[in-house]
VEXLUM-821296 format. One record per residue: x, y, z of N, C-alpha, C in turn; residue in three letters. Coordinates in steps of 0.05 Angstrom, whole numbers, plus 5000, padded with zeros to 4 digits. Example, Ala and Ser with C-alpha at 12.3 -4.5 7.8 and 13.67 -1.06 7.14 Angstrom:
! residues 2
526448865156524649105156526449345156ALA
525749555142527349795143525850015157SER
END
This chain:
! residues 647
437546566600435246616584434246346572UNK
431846296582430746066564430846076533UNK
430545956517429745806486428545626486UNK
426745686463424545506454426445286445UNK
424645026442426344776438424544596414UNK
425244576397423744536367423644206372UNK
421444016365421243846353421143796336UNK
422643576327424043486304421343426290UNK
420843416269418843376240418843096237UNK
417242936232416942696231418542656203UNK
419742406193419842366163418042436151UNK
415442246158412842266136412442556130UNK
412742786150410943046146412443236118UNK
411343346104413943516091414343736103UNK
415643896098417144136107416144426096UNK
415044676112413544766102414844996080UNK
412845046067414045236041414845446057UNK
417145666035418445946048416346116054UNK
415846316070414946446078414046656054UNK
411946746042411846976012412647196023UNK
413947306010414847626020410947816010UNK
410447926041408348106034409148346044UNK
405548526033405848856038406748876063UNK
405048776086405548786104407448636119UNK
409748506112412648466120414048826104UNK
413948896087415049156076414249406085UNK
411949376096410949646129409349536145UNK
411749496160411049316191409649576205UNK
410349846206410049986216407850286199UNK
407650136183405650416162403950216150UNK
401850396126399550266113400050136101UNK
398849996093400149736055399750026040UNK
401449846014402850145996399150125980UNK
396950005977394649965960393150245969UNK
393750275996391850456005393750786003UNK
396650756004398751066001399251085962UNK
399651335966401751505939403051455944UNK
405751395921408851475921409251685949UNK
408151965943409152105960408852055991UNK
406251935994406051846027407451696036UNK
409151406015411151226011414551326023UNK
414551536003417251716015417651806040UNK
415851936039414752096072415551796087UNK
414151596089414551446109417651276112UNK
419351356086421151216079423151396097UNK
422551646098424551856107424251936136UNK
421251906143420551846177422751576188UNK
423651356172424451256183428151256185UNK
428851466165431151466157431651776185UNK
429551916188430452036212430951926244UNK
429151676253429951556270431351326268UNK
433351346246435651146237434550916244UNK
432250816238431250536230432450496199UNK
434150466194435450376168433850116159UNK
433449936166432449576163430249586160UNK
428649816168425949796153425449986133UNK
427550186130426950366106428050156082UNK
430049976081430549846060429049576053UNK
427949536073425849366069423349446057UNK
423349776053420649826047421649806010UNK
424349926011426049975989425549775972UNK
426549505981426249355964423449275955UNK
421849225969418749155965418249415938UNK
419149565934418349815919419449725891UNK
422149615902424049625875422749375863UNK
421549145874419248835868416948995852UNK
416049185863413849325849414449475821UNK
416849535823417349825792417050085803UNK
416450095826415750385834418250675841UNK
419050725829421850905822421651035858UNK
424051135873424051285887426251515880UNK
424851785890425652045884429552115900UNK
430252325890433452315897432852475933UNK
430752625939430752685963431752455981UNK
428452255975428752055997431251875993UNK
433451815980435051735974437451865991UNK
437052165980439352345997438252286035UNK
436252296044434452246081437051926085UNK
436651766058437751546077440551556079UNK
442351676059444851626057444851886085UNK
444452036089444452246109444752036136UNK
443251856144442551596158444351426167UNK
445251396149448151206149449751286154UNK
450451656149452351816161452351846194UNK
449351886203449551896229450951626244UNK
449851476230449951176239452150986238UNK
453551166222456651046203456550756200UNK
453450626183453050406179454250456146UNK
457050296147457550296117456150006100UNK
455849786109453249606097450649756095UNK
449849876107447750026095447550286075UNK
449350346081450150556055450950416033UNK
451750226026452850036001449649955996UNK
448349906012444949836005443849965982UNK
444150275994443350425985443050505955UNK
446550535959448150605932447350415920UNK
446650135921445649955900442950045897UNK
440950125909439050265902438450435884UNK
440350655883441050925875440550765841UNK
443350605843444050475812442150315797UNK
439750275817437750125806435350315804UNK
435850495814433450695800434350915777UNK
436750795769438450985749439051235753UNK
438751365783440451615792443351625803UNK
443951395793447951465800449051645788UNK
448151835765449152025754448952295769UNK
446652295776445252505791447352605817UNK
448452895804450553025823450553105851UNK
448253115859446553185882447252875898UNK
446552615884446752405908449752345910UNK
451152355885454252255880455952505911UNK
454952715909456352845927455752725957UNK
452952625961451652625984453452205999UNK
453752095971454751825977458051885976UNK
459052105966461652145973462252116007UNK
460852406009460752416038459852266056UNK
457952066047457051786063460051656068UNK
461351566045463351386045466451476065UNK
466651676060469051786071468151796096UNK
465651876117464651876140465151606153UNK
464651396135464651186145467151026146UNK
469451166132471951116136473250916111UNK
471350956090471050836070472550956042UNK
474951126041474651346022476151175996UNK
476350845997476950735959474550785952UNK
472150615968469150695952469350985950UNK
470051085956469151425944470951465924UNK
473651405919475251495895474351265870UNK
472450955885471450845855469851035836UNK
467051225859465951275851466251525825UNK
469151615826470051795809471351725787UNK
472551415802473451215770472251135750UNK
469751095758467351035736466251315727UNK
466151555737465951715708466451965732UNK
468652165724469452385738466952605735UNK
466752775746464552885752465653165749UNK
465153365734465453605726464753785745UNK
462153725764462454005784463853955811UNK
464254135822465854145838464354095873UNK
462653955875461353935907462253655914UNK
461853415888463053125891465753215905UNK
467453315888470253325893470453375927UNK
469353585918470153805960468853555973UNK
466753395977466353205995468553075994UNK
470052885970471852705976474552785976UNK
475453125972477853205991476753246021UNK
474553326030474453336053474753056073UNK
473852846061473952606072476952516071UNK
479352566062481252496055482952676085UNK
481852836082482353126104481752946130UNK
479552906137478152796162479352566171UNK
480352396144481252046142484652036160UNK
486252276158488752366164490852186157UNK
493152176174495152006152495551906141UNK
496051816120497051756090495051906076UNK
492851936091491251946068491352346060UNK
493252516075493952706063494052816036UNK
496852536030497152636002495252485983UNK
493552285991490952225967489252615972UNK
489452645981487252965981489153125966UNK
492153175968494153195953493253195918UNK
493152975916492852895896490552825884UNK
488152995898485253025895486053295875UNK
487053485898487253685887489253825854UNK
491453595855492053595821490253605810UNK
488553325817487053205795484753345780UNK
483353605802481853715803482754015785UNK
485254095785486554265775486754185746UNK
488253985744487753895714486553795698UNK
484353715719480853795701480154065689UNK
480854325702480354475696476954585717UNK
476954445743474554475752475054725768UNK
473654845769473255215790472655145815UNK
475155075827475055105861474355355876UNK
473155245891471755445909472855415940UNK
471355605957473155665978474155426001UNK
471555216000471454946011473754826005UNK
473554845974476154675963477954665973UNK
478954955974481755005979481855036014UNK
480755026026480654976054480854736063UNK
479854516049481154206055483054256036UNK
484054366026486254276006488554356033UNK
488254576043489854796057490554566089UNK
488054506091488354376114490554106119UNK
490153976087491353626083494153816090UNK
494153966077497854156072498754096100UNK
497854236112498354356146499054066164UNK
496553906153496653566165499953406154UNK
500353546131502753356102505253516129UNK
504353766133507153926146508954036115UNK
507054026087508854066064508354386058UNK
509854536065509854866070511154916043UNK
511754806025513954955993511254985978UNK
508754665977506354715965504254845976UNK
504354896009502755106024502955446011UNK
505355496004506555725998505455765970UNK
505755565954504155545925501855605923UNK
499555475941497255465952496355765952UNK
498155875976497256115979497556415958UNK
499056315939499656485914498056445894UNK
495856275889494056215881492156285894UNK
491456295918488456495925489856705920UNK
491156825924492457075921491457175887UNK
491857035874492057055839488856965844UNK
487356885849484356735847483156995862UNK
483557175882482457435899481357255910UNK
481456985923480356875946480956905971UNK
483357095976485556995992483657226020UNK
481957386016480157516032478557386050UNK
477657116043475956986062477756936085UNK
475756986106476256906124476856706138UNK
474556486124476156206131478756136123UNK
479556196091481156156088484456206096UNK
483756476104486256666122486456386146UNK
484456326168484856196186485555976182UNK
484755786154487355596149490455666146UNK
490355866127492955906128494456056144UNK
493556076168495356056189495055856216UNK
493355626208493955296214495955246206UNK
496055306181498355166160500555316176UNK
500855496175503355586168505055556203UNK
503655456223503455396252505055156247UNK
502654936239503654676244506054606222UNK
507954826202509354736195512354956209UNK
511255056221513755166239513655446234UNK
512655636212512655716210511755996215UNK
512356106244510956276267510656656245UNK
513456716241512857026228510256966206UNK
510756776187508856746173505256766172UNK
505456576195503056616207501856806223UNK
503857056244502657246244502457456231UNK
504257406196503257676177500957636168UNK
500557336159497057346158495157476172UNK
494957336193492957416219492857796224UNK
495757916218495958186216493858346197UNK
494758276172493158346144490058266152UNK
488458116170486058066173484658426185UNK
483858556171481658686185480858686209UNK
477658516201476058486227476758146236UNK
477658126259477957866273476557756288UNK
474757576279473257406294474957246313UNK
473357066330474556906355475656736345UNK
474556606321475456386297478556426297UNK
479156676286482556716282484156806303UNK
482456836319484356956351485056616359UNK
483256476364483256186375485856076347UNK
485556146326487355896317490056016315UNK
491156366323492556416336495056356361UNK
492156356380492556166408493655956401UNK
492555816391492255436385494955386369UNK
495155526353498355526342500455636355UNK
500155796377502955956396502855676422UNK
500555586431500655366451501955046429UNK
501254946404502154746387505254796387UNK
506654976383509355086380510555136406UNK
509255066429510655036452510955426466UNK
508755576451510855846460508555926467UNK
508455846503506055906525505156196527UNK
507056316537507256646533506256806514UNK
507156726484505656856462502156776470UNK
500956396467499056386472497656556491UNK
498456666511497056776538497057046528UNK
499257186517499357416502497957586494UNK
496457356469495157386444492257346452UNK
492057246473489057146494487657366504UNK
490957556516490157796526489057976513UNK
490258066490490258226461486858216459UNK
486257976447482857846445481557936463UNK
482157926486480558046510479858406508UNK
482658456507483058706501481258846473UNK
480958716464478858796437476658796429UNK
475358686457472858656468472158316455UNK
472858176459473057986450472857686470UNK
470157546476470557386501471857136494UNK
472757046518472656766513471256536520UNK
471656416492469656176486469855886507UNK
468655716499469755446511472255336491UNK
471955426469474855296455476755426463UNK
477055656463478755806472479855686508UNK
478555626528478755636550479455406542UNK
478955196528480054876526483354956517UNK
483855076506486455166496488455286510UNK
487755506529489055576544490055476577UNK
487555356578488055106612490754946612UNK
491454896594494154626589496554846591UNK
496155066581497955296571498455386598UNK
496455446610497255526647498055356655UNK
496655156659498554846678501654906668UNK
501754836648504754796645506555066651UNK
505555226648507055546654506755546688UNK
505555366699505655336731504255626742UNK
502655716719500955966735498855986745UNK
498455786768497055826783494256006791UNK
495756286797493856616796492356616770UNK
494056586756492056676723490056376716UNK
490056176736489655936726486355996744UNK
487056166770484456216783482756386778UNK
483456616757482056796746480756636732UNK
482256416709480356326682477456206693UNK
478955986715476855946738473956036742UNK
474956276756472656516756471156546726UNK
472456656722470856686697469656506682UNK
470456196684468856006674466655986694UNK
466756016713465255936741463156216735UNK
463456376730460856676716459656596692UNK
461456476685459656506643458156156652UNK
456456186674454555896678454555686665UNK
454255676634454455476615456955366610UNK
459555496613462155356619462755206633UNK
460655346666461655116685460454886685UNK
457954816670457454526671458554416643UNK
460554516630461754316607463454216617UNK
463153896616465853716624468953736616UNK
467853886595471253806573471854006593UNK
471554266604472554526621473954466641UNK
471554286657471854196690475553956689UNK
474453896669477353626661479953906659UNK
479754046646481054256639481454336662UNK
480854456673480954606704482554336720UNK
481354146730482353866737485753916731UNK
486453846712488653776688490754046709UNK
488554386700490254556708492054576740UNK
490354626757490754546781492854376793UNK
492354156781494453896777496953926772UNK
497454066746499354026735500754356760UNK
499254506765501254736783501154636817UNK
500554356812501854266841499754416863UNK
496854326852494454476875493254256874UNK
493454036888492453866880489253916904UNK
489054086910486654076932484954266917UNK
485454386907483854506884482154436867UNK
485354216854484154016831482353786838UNK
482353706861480353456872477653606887UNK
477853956890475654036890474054156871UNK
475254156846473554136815473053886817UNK
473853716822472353456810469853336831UNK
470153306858469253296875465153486871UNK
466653676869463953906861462053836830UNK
463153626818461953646790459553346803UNK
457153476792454953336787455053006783UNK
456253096753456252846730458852826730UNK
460552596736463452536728463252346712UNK
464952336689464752176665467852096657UNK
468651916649471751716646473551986642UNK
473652296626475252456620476352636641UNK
474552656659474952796690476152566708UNK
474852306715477052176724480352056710UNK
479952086689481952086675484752316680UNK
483052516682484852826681485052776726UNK
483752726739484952716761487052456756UNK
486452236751487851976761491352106748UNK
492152276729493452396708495052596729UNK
492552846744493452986767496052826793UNK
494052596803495452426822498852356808UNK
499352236787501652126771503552396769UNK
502952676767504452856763506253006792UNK
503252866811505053006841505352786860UNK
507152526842508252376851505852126882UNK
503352136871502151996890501151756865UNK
502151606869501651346843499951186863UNK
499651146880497850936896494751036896UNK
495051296906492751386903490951466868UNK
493651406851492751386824491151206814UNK
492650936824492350606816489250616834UNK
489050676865486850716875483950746857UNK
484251016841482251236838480950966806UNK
482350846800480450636770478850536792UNK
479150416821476450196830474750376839UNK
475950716841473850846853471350976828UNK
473451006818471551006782469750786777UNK
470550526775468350416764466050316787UNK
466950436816463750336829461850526835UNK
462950826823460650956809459650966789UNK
460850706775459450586747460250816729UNK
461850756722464050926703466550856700UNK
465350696664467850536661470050616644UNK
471950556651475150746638475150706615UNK
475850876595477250846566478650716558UNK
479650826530482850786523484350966531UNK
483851136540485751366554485951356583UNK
484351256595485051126618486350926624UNK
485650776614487750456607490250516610UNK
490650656579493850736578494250996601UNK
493051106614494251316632495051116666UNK
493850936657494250706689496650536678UNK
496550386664498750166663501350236666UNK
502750506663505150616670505950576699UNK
503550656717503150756741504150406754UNK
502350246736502949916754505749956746UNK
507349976717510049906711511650086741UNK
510750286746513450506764512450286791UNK
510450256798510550116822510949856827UNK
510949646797512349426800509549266811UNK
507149356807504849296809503149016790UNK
505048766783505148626770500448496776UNK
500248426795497648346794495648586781UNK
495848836787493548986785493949086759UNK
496349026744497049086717497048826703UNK
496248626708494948406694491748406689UNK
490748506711486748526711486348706686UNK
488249036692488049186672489049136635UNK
491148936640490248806610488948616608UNK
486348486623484948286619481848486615UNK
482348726620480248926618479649066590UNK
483049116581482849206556482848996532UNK
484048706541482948456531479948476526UNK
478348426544475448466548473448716530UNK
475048916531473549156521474549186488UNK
475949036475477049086446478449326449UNK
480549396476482549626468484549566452UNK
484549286448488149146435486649146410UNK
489349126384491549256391491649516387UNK
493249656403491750036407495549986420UNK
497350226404499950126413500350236425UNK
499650436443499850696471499150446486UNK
497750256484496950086511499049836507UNK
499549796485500949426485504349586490UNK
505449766479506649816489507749866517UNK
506250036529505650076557505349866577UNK
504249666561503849346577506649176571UNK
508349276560510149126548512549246567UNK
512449506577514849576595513849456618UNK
511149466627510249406658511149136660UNK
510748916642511348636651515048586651UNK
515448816633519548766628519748866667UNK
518849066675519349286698519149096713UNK
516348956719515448766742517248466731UNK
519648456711520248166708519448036693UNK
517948036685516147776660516347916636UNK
518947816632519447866605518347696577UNK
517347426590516647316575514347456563UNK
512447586572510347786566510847956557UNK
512248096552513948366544514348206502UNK
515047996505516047796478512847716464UNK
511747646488509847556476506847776456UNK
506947946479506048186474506348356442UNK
509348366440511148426415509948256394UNK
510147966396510447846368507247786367UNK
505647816387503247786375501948086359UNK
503048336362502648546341503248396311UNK
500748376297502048356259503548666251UNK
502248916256503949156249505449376274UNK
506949346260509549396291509949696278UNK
510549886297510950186286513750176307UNK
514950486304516550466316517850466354UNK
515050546363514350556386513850306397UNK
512450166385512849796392516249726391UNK
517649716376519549676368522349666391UNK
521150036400523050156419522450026447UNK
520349976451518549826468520149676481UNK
520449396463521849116459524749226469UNK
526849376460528649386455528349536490UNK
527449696500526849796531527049586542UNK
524649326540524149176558526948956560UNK
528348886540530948776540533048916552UNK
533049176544535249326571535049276592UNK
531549386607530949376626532049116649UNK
531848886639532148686647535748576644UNK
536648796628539448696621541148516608UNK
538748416587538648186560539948436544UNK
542348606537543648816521543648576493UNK
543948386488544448186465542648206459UNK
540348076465537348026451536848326446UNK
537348526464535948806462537648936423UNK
540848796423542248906393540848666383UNK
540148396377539748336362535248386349UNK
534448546362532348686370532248996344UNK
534249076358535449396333536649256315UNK
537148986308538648976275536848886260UNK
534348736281531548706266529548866254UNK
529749166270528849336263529949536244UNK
532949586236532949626217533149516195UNK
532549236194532149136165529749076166UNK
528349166173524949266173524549486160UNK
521649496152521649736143521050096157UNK
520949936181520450256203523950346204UNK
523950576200525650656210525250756236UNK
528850746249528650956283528051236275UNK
526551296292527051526299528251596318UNK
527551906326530352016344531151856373UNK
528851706379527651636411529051396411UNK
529251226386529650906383533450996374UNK
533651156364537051216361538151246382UNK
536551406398538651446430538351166444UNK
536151076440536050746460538750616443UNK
539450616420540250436413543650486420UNK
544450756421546450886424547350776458UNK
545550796474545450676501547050416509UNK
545350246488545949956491549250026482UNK
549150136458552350186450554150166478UNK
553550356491555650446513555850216531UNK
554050086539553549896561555449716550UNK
555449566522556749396510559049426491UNK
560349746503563149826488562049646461UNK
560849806437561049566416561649836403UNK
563849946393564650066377563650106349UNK
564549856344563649726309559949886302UNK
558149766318555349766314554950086321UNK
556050196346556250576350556150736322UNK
558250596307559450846281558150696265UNK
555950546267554250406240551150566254UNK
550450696281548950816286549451116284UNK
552151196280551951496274551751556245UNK
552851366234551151376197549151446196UNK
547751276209544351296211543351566217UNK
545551626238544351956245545352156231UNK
547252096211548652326200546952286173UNK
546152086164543952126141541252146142UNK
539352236179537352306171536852516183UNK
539952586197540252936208538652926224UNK
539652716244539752676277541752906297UNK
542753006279545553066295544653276309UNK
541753486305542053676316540353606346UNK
539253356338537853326371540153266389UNK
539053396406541253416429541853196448UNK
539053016456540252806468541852576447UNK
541052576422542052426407545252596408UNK
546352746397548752826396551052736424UNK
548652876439549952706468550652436471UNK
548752296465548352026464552851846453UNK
552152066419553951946412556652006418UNK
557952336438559552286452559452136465UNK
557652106488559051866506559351576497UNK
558151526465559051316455561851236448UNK
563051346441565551416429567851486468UNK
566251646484568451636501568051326523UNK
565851246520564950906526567450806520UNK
566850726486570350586477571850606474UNK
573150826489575250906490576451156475UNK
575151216446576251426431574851646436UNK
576351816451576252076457577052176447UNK
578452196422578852396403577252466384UNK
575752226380573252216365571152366374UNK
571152326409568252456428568152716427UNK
570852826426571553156421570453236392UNK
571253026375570653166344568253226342UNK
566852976353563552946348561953266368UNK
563953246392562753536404562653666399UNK
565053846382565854006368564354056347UNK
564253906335561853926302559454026315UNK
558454026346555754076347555354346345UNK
553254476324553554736325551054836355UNK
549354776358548154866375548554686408UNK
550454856424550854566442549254676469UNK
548754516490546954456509547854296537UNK
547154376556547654206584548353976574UNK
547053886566546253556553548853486544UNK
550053636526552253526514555353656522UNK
554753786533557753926557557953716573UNK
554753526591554953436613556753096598UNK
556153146569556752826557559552856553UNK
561053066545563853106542565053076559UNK
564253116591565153156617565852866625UNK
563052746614563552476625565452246611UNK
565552306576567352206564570352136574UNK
571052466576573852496594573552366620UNK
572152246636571852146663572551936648UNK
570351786634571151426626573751466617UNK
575051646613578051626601580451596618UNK
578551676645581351786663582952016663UNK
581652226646583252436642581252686655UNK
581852576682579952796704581053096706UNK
582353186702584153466701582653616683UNK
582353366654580753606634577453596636UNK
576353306649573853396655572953676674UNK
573853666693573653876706574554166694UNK
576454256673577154426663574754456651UNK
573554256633571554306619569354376633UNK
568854276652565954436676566954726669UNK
568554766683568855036681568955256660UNK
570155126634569055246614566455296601UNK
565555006608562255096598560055326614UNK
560655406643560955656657561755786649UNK
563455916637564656116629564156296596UNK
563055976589561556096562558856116562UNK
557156116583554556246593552355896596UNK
554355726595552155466595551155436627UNK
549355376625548155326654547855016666UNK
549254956678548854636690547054576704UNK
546754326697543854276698543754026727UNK
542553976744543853786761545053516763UNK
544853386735545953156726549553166727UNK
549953546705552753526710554153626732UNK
552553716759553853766781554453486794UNK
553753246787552953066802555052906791UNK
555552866753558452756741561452926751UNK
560953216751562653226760563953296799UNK
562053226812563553086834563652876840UNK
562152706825563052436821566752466810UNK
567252586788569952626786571952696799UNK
571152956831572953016846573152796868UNK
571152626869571252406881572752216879UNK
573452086850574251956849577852066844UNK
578452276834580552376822581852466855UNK
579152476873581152736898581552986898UNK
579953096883579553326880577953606893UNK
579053566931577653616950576453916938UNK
579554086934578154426928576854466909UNK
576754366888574454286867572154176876UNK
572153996892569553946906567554056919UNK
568654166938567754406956566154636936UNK
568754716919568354986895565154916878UNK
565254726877562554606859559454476869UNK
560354496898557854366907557054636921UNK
558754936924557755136937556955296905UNK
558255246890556455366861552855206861UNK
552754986857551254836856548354966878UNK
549654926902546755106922546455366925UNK
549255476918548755826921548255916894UNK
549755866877548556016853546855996830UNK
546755776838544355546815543055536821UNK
542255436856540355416869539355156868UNK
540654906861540154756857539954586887UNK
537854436892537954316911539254066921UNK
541354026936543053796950541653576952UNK
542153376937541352996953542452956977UNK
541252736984543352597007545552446987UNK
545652326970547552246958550252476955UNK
549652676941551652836941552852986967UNK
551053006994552453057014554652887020UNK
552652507021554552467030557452427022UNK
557352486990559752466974561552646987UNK
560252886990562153166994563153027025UNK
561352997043562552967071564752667069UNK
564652457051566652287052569252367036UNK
568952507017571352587002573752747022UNK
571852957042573353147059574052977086UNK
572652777093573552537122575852417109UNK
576452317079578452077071580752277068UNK
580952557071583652737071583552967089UNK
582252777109583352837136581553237141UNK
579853247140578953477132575953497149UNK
576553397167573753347192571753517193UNK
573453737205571854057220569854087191UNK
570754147167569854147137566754037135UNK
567653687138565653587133563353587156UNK
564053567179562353617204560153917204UNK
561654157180560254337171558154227153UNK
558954067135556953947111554253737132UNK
555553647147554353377163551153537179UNK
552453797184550653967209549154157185UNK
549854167162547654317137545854177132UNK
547253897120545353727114543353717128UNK
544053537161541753547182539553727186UNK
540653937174538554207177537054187162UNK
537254167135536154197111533554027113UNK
534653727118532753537117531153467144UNK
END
């Protein structure tokens, strides 16, 4: 692009005076104010606050405020409305200095309207100043700035929390809004003792009839675990809108319990009751994962009849997603294929499809086929590809893709720097994996675990403990994910000492009942040797699991005391546990090593006949070398001629 190119001013000349601010710089676009009213003034102030020209409505602003000429709280409320669409928070601070200069900052009507400006804009101290400088007796200010606190989400919970004291011990008359962001921060907090409070108070208030409100409180009572709860509400409802059927659904699919969701879908149906697009967004993920297929081609249909479903993207992604995930993948690439308009969420939900049925090339493929129909990837695409380079060891095409999200301002976003931090440890460059790490200023715990992956990975176990002693004298704590990594390294590096300084950790934040963690820390303990310890720790577990039968099994293996591993297979059979193929696989690794031909045999015909579990070549060939090294030919020549068949 060319530019004009200024000649320099001679010395002698002087330099010309500032430009005067005139009418016509203040409506570039309307009459001079000589020839309008105030009211024609507004009008044009608010014509421009609807096509979010913000820069000339405050330009007209100020020229007004030069004049003395007061403006009214409507046109005031048009612009802050403006800035909401626009989530221009410099122009809303404009405003608000406006407001204060025409002496309506009192005025309850704009205080509510700049609440909700500020919190929209992601702003919510300016909104709790605005309550510092003089609290406001009715109750619409407030409900904007609990709702913004609602919208704003973590941490900022308990400030809405603590909206709602504050609001209580004013003595202000909450209304149903109120307590529906109040109800909602709850559900977000997961704090169900003051949810329960909550609801004993509409109860005592006779609020507890609304409808909306019923449908929070059984959000609430969902996202804090609490399932009977939430369907005696929903019970006690009368007449049930789709509103409470959907947040039904939405809470039996959140809680993992597919069946109830599809259930309760039916019920709705059954009650003459259709379904919506939220609804159908809700239940698509719920089929995929239930691998139901049939019921996945009905919803299908029926989206494919109700016309206006089938051209909503979020659906087609949905459908996409479904298909996919039940292993149709010709289905799923003929929803996508058939759609008009494809946009980053549909190729997103196929490139997602490809990664689930094991075709990663054609995953990594589908981003160059995306962007040369000019359609450029997300942050959800980003991070749904860079895994794909880590499993394939795809070191070049997982460098462009962080020079993309370089490029696009996705960093730092820790689903991606993370993600980029295993792919360079996976592909080797670990130096990237380090560098990646310490250029984050705020590290959560998923960065953390990250670092401490990419050091295993590569088999730096030192840097990877001196990594976890950094992080706990930080202020993140592990959670359950970063306890089992760390329990890992334990075993690799028999470090005893650091093991029982990590089961503290878990015994004081009541780790113990997760199962891979529990697991974890038998085989820590039978790692270094104390197996008397590995038993105790098993033993204490009250709810036990494949997971942790298969970790006892293997303790006694690192011990050498193969007689009682294998005893123990068999007991965990006998007391109704079901093995899972990891521990068919430790323990003939055991009869392997121990010689334990009729045990061998006994366990690899449990394993395909009654489990149904399907044979590796690894474990054939275990079984056919165990029975060749003791002399047991005819045997294995049986196994040799199955195998062949199979595969």
């Amino acid at each position: 692009m060319l530019r004009r190119t200024r000649t320099p001013a001679s010395p002698g000349k002087r330099r010309r005076k500032r430009p005067v601010f005139t009418k016509k710089d203040a409506f570039p676009e309307s009459l001079p104010l000589h020839s309008k009213n105030p009211r024609a003034v507004y009008s044009d102030i608010q014509r421009f606050a609807r096509q979010n020209k913000l820069s000339q409505a405050l330009t007209i602003l100020d020229y007004m405020d030069q004049q003395g000429i007061p403006v009214n709280p409507t046109t005031f409320a048009a612009l802050i409305a403006a800035c909401v669409r626009t989530k221009s928070l410099d122009h809303g601070k404009q405003v608000h200095a406006f407001i204060r200069i025409n002496g309506l900052d009192k005025n309850e009507f704009l205080r509510t309207k700049l609440v909700h400006m500020y919190t929209s804009c992601g702003s919510v101290d300016d909104a709790n100043n605005l309550f510092d400088e003089s609290p406001s007796r009715s109750v619409y200010p407030w409900n904007a700035l609990l709702r913004g606190n609602v919208i704003s989400g973590g941490r900022r919970y308990r400030d809405a929390l603590s909206t709602y004291y504050q609001m209580r011990a004013l003595g202000i008359e909450m209304n149903v809004y109120s307590f529906s962001s109040v109800i909602k921060s709850l559900a977000g907090a997961s704090a169900l003792l003051q949810g329960l409070k909550t609801h004993a108070l509409l109860i005592k208030n006779g609020l507890v009839g609304s409808a909306m409100l019923r449908t929070s409180l059984i959000d609430m009572y969902f996202k804090c675990g609490k399932i009977k709860l939430a369907r005696q509400v929903f019970e006690e409802i009368v007449e049930r809108d789709i509103v409470a059927w959907g947040a039904m659904i939405s809470g039996f699919a959140h809680n993992r319990l597919q069946w109830q969701a599809l259930d309760y879908t039916r019920r709705m149906v059954d009650e003459g009751i259709k379904l919506n697009s939220v609804i159908l967004t809700i239940i698509l993920p719920v089929i995929g994962e239930l691998l139901a297929r049939k019921l996945g081609r009905e919803v299908h249909a029926y989206a494919v009849k109700t016309k206006r479903y089938a051209k909503q993207t979020f659906i087609q992604s949905g459908l996409i997603d479904m298909y996919c995930k039940c292993g149709d993948m010709e289905n799923g690439r003929r929803v996508f294929y058939r759609l008009k308009e494809r946009n980053a969420i549909c190729w997103t939900a196929l490139i997602s499809g490809y990664v689930a049925n094991g075709r990663l090339e054609q995953a990594l493929r589908s981003i160059i086929w995306m962007q040369q129909e000019g359609i450029r990837p997300d942050v959800v695409t980003v991070a749904t590809v860079v895994p794909i380079c880590a499993e394939l060891r795809a070191l070049k095409p997982g460098k462009e893709i962080h020079a993309y999200a370089v490029k696009n301002c996705f960093l730092p976003n820790v689903s991606i720097v993370s993600s980029l931090m295993m792919m360079y440890s996976k592909c080797g460059v670990l130096d990237y994996s380090v560098r990646l790490f310490e250029g984050m200023e705020q590290r959560n715990v998923i960065l953390w675990t990250a670092m401490i992956d990419s050091y295993v990975e590569n088999r730096h176990l030192d840097e990877a403990l001196s990594v976890i002693r950094s992080m706990v004298l930080s202020k993140h704590r592990p959670d359950s994910v970063a306890i089992g990594r760390m329990l890992c390294i334990c075993n690799e590096l028999k470090s005893l000492k650091f093991g029982k300084e990590i089961h503290g950790q878990v015994l004081k934040r009541n780790f113990e009942s997760v199962h891979f963690v529990s697991a974890e820390i038998v085989k820590m303990y039978g790692r270094c040797g104390v197996i008397d310890d590995a038993k105790l720790v098993f033993d204490t577990i009250r709810v036990k699991g494949s997971m942790t039968w298969t970790a006892i099994i293997e303790a006694y293996r690192d011990n050498g005391l193969y007689e009682d591993a294998i005893d123990l297979f068999y007991e965990m059979r006998d007391k109704g546990f079901t093995p899972n193929n990891f521990t068919f696989q430790v323990a003939l690794s055991i009869c392997n090593e121990a010689g334990f031909v009729d045990d061998a045999c006994r366990i690899f015909n449990l394993m395909t006949r009654s489990y149904n579990v399907k044979a590796s070549e690894e474990q054939y060939s275990l079984i056919i070398g165990l029975l060749t090294r003791f002399g047991r030919v005819e045997a294995a020549q049986r196994y040799m001629q199955l195998s062949s068949s199979l595969s």
